[in-house]
MDTraj code that builds the backbone (N, CA, C; nanometers):
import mdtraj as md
import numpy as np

residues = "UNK UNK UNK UNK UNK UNK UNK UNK UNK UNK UNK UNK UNK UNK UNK UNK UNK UNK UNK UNK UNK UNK UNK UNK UNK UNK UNK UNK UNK UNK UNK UNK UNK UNK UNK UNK UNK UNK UNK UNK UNK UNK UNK UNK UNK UNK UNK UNK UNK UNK UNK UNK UNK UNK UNK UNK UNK UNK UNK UNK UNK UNK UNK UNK UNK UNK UNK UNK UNK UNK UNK UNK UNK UNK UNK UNK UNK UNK UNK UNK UNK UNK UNK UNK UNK UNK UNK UNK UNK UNK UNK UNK UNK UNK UNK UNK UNK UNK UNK UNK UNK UNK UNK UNK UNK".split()
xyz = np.array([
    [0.0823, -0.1192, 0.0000],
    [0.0000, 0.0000, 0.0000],
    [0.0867, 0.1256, 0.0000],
    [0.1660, 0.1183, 0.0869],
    [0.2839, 0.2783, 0.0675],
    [0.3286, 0.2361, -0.0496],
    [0.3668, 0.1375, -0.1376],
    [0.4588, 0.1814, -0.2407],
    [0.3807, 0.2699, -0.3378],
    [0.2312, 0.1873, -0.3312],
    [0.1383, 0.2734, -0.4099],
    [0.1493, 0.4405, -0.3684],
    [0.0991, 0.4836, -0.2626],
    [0.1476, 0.5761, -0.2429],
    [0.2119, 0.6505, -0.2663],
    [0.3387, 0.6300, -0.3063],
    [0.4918, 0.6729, -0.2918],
    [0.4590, 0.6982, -0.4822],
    [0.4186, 0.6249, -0.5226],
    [0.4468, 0.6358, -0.6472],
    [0.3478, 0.6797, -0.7545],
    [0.4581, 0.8160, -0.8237],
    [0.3767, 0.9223, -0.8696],
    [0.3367, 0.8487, -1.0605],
    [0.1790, 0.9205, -1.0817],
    [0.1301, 0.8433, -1.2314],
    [0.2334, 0.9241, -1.3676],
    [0.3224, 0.8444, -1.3686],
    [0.4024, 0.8726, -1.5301],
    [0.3134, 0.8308, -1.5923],
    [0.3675, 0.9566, -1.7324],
    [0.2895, 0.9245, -1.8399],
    [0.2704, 0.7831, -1.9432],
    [0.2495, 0.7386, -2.0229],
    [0.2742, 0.6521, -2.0870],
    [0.3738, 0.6729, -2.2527],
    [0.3700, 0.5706, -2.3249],
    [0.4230, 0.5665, -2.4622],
    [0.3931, 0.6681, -2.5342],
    [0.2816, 0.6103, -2.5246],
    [0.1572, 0.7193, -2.6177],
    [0.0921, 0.8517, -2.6057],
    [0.1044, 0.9041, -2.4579],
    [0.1113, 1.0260, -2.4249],
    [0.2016, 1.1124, -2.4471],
    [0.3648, 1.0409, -2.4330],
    [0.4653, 1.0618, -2.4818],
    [0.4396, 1.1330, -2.6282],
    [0.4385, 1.0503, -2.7141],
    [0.4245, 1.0470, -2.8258],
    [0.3487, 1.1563, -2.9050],
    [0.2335, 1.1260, -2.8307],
    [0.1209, 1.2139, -2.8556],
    [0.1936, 1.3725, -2.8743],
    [0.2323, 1.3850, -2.7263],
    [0.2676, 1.5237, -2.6986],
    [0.4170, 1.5571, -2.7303],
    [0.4663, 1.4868, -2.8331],
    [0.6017, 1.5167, -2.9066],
    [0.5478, 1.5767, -2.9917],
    [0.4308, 1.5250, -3.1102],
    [0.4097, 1.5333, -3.1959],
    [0.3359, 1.6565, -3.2391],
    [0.2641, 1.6950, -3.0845],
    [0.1830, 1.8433, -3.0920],
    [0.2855, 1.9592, -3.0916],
    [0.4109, 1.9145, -3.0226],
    [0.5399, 2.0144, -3.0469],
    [0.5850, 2.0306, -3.1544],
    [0.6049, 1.9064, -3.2218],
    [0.6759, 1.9253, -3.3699],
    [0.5819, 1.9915, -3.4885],
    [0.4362, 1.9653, -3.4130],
    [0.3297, 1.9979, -3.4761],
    [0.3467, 2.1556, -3.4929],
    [0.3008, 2.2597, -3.3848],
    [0.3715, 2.3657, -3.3922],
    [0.4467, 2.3938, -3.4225],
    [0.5712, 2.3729, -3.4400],
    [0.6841, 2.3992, -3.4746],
    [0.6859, 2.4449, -3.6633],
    [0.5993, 2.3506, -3.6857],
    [0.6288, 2.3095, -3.8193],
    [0.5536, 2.3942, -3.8981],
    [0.4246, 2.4904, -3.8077],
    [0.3131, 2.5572, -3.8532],
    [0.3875, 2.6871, -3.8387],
    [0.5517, 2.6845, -3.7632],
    [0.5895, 2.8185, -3.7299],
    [0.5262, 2.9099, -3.6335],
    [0.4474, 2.8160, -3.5048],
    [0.3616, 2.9165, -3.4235],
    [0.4617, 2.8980, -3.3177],
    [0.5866, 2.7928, -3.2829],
    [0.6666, 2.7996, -3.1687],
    [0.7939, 2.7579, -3.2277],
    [0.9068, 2.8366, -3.1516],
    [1.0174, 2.7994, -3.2054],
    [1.0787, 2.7494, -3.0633],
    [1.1138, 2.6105, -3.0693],
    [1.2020, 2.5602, -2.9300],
    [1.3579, 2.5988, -2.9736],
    [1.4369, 2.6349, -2.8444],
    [1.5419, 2.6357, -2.7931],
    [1.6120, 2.4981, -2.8613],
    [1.7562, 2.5100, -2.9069],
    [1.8319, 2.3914, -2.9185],
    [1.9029, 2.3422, -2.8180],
    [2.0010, 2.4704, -2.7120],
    [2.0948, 2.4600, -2.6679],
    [2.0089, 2.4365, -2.4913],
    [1.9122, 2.5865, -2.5270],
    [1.8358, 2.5604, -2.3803],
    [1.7025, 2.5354, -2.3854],
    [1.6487, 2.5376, -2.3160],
    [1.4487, 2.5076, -2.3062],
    [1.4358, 2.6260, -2.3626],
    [1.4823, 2.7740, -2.3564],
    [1.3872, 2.8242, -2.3329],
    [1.3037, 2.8686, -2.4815],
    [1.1871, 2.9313, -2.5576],
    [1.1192, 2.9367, -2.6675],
    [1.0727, 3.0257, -2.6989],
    [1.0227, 3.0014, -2.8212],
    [0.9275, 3.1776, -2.8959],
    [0.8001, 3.1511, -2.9320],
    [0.7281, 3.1925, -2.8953],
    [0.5652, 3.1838, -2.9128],
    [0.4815, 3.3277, -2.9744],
    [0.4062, 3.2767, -3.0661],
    [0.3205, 3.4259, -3.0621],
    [0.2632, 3.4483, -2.9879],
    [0.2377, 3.5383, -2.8738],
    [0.1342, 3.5810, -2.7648],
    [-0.0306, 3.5331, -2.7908],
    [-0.0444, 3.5020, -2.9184],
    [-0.1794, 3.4903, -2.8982],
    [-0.2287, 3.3576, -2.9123],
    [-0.1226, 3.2231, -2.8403],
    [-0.1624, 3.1342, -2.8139],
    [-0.1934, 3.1370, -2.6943],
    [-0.1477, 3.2078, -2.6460],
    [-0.1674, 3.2732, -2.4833],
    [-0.2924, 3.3229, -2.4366],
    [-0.3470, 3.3740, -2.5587],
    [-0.4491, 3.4949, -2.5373],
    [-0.5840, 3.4738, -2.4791],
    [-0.6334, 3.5198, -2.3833],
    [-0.8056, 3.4280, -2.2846],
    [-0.7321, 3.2714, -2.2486],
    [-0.6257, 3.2720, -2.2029],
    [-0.6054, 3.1326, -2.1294],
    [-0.5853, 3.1594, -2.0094],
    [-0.5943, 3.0470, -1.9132],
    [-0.5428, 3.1041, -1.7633],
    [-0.4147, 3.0501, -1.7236],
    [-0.4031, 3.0535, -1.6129],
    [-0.2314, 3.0313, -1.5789],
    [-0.2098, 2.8859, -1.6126],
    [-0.3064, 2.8062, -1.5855],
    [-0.3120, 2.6794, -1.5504],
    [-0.2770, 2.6133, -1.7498],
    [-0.3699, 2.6649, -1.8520],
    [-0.2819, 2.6230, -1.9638],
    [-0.1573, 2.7106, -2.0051],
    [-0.1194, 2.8065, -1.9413],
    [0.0030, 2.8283, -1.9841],
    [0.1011, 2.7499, -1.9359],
    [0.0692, 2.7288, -1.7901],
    [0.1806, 2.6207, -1.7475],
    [0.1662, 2.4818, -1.8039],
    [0.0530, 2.4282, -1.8533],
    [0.0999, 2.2857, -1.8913],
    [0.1563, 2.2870, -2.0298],
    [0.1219, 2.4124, -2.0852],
    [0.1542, 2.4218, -2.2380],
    [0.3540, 2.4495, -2.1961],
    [0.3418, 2.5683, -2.1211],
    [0.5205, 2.5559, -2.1189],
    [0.5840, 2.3533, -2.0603],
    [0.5114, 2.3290, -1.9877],
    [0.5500, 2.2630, -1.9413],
    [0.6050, 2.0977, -2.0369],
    [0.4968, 2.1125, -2.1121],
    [0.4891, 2.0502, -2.2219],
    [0.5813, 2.0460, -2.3272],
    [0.6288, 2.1807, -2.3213],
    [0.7349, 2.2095, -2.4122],
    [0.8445, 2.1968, -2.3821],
    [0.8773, 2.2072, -2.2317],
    [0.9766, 2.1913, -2.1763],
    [1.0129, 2.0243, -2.1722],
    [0.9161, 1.9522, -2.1143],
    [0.9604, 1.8164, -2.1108],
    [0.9640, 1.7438, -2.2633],
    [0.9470, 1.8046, -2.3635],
    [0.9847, 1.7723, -2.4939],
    [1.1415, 1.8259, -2.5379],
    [1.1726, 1.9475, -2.4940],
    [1.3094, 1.9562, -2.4919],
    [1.3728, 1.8724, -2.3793],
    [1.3695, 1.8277, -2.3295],
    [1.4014, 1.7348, -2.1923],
    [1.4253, 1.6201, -2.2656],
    [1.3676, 1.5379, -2.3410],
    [1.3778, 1.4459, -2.3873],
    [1.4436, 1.4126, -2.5180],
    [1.4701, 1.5478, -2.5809],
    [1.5535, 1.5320, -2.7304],
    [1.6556, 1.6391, -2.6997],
    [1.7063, 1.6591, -2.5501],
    [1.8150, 1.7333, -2.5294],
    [1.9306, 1.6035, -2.4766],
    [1.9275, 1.4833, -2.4158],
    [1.9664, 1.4046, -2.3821],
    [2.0321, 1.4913, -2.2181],
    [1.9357, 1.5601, -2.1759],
    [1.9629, 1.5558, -2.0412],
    [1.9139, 1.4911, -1.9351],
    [1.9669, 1.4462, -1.8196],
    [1.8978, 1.4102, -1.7275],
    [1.8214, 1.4494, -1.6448],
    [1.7109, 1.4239, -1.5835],
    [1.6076, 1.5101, -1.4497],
    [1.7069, 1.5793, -1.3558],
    [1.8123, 1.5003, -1.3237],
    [1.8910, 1.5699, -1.1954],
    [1.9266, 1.7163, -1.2958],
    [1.9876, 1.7285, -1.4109],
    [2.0299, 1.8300, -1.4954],
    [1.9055, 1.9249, -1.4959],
    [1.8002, 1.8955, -1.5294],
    [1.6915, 2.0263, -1.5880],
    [1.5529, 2.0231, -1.4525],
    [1.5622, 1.9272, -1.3535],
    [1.4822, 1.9849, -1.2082],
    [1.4767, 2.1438, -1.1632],
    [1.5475, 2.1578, -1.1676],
    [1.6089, 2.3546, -1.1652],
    [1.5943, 2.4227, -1.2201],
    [1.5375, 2.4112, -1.3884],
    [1.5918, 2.4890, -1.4642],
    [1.4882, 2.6096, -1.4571],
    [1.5078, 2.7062, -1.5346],
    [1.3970, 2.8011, -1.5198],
    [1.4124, 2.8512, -1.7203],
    [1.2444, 2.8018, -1.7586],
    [1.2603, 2.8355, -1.9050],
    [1.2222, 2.9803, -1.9027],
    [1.2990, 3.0854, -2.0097],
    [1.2196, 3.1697, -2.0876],
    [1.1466, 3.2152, -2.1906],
    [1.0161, 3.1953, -2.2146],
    [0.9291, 3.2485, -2.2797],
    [0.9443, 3.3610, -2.3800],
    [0.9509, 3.3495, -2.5276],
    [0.9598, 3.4900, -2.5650],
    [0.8406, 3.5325, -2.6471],
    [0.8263, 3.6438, -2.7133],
    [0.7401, 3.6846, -2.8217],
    [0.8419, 3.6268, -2.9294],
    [0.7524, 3.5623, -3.0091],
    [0.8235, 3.5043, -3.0933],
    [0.8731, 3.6721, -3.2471],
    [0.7755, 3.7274, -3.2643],
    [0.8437, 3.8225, -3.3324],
    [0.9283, 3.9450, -3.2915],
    [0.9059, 4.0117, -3.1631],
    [0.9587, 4.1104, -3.1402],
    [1.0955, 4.0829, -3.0237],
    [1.0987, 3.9862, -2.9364],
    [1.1949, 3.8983, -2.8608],
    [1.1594, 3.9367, -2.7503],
    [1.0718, 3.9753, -2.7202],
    [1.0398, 3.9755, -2.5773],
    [0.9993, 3.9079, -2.4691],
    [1.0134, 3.9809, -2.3499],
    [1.0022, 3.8328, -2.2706],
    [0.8579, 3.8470, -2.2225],
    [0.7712, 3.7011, -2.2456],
    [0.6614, 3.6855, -2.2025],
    [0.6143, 3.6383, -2.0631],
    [0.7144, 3.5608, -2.0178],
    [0.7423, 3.4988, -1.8841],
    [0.8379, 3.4012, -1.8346],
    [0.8087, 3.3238, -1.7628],
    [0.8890, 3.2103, -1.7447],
    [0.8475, 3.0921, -1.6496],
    [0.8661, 2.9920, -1.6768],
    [0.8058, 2.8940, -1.6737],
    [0.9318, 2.8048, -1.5424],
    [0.9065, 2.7559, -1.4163],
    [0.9973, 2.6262, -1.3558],
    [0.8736, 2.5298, -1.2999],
    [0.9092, 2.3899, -1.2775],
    [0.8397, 2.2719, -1.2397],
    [0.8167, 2.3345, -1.1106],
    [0.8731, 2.4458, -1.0393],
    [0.7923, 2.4358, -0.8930],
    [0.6835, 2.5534, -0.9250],
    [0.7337, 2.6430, -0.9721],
    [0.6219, 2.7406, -0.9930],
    [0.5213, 2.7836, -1.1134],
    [0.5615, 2.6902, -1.2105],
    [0.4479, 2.7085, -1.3068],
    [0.4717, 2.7993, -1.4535],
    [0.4220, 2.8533, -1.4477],
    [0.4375, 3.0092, -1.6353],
    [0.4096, 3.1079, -1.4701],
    [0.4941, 3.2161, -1.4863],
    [0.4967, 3.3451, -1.4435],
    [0.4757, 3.4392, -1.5200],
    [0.4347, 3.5413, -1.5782],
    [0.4155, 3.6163, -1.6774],
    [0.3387, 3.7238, -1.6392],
])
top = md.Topology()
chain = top.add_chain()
for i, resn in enumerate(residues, 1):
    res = top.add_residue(resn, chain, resSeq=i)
    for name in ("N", "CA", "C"):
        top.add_atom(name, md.element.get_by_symbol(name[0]), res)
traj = md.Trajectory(xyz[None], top)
C-alpha cells in the first residue's frame, strides 16, 4: 500500500508520443520555435491569449519536457531549470516557466 502511495502516475508511450508530436506539430506551422541549446522558446502571444495560468503552465511545461527528452539531459540536470518564454516576433520576454512554480508572466 505505501509503495502505491509513494508512487507518482508517469505518463505513458503514447502520451509521450502524442505530446512530441503536438510540439513538432507547432513547430512546423511556425507558431513555436524551441530552444536547441536551452528550453527556453518563442511563441506568438496569442496562443496565450483568454487562457489562464493553468494552460500556460501545462503548455510551457509541455514544451519543456519535450526539450528534456531530445536534449539528452537528465532530471537531476533540468529539475532547476527556469525556461524563458519569448514573443516570438519582437523577442520579448513573455514569462517564465519552472516545475515548482508554473508560467509566471
Amino acid at each position: 500500500m505505501l509503495k502505491k502511495l509513494n508512487q507518482k502516475k508517469r505518463p505513458d508511450v503514447q502520451q509521450i508520443a502524442e505530446l512530441m508530436k503536438n510540439v513538432i506539430d507547432l513547430t512546423a506551422m511556425g507558431l513555436l520555435q524551441p530552444g536547441e541549446e536551452t528550453p527556453d522558446f518563442y511563441i506568438y502571444p496569442e496562443l496565450f491569449a483568454g487562457k489562464d495560468q493553468k494552460f500556460k503552465s501545462n503548455f510551457c511545461q509541455n514544451v519543456f519536457r519535450v526539450w528534456c527528452l531530445t536534449s539528452g539531459k537528465t532530471p537531476e540536470e533540468t529539475r532547476s531549470m527556469t525556461v524563458a518564454v519569448f514573443h516570438k516576433e519582437n523577442g520579448d520576454l513573455l514569462g517564465t516557466y519552472t516545475e515548482k512554480d508554473g508560467f509566471v508572466g
